[in-house]
C-alpha positions in Angstrom: 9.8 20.0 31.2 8.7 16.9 29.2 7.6 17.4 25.7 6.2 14.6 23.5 6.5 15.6 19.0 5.0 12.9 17.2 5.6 12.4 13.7 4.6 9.7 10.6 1.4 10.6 10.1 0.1 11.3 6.5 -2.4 10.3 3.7 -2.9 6.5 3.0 -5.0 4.3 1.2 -7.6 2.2 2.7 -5.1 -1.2 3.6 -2.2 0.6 3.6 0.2 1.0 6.9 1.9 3.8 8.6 4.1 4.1 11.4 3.7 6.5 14.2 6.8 8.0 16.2 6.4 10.4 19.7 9.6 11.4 20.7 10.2 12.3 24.4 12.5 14.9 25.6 12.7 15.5 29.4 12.3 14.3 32.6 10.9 10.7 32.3 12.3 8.3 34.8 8.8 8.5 36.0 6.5 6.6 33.4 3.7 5.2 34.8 2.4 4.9 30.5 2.3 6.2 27.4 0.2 5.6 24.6 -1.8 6.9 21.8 -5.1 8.9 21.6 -7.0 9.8 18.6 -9.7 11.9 17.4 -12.0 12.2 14.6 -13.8 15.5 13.2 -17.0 15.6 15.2 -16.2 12.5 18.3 -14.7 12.4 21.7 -11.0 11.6 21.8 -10.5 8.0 22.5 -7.6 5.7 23.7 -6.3 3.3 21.0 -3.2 1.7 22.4 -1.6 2.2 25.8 1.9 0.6 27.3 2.1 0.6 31.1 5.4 0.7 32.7 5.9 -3.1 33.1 5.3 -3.5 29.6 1.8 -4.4 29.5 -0.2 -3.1 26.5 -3.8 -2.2 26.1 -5.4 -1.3 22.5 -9.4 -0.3 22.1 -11.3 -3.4 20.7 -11.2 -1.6 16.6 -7.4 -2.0 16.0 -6.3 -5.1 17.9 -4.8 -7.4 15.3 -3.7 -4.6 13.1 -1.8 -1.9 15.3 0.7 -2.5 17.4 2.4 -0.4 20.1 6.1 -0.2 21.4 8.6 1.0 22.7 12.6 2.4 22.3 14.0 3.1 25.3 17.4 4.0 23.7 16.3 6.2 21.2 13.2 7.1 23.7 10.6 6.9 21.1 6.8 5.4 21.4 5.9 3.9 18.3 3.0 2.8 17.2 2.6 0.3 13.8 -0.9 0.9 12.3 -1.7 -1.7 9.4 -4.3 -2.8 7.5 -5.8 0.7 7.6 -9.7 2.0 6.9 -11.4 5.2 6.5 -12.7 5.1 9.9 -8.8 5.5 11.4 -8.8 8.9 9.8 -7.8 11.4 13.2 -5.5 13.5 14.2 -3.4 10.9 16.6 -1.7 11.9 19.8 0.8 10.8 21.8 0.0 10.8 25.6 2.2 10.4 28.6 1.6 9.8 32.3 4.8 10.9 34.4 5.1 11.0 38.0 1.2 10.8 37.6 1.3 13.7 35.6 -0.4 14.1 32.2 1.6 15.0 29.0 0.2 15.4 25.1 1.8 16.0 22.3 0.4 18.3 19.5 -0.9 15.8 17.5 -0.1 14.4 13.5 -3.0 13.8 11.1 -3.8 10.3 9.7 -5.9 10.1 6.7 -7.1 7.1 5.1 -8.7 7.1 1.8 -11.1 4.8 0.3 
């Protein structure tokens, strides 16, 4: 059974950085991606970063040039760097997983970011 725990989130101020950790336990020799998903009180849960299996990454249009998304495949952690940070990154974050083109989320970890 795959499980994905992420971790790192917390309470920043507004330009402030965090890192994000999912660690993966389980079967997955499979990946066809993993990425992040996050959602604010009140909107739809939307896809900020995504890492295909070749290595390809895909970020929504609001964080490219301040998060970053990778990978550690000995330690098999998805990480996700999230700088320069505003209000309107406040979510709970989720790590997300397709396996064997199965879908996987983790519980989520809150990010708050104050102004």
């Amino acid at each position: 059974q795959v499980q994905l725990v992420e971790s790192g989130g917390g309470l920043v101020q507004t330009g402030g950085s965090l890192r994000l950790s999912c660690a993966t336990s389980g079967s997955t020799s499979g990946i066809n991606g993993m990425g992040w998903y996050r959602q604010a009180p009140g909107k739809q849960r939307e896809l900020v970063a995504v890492m295909f299996s070749g290595g390809n990454t895909n970020y929504v249009d609001s964080v490219k040039g301040r998060f970053g998304i990778s990978r550690d495949n000995a330690k098999n952690t998805l990480n996700l760097q999230m700088n320069s940070l505003k209000p309107e990154d406040t979510a709970v974050y989720y790590c997300y997983a397709r396996i064997d083109f199965r879908d996987y989320w983790g519980r989520g970890t809150q990010v708050t970011v104050s102004s």
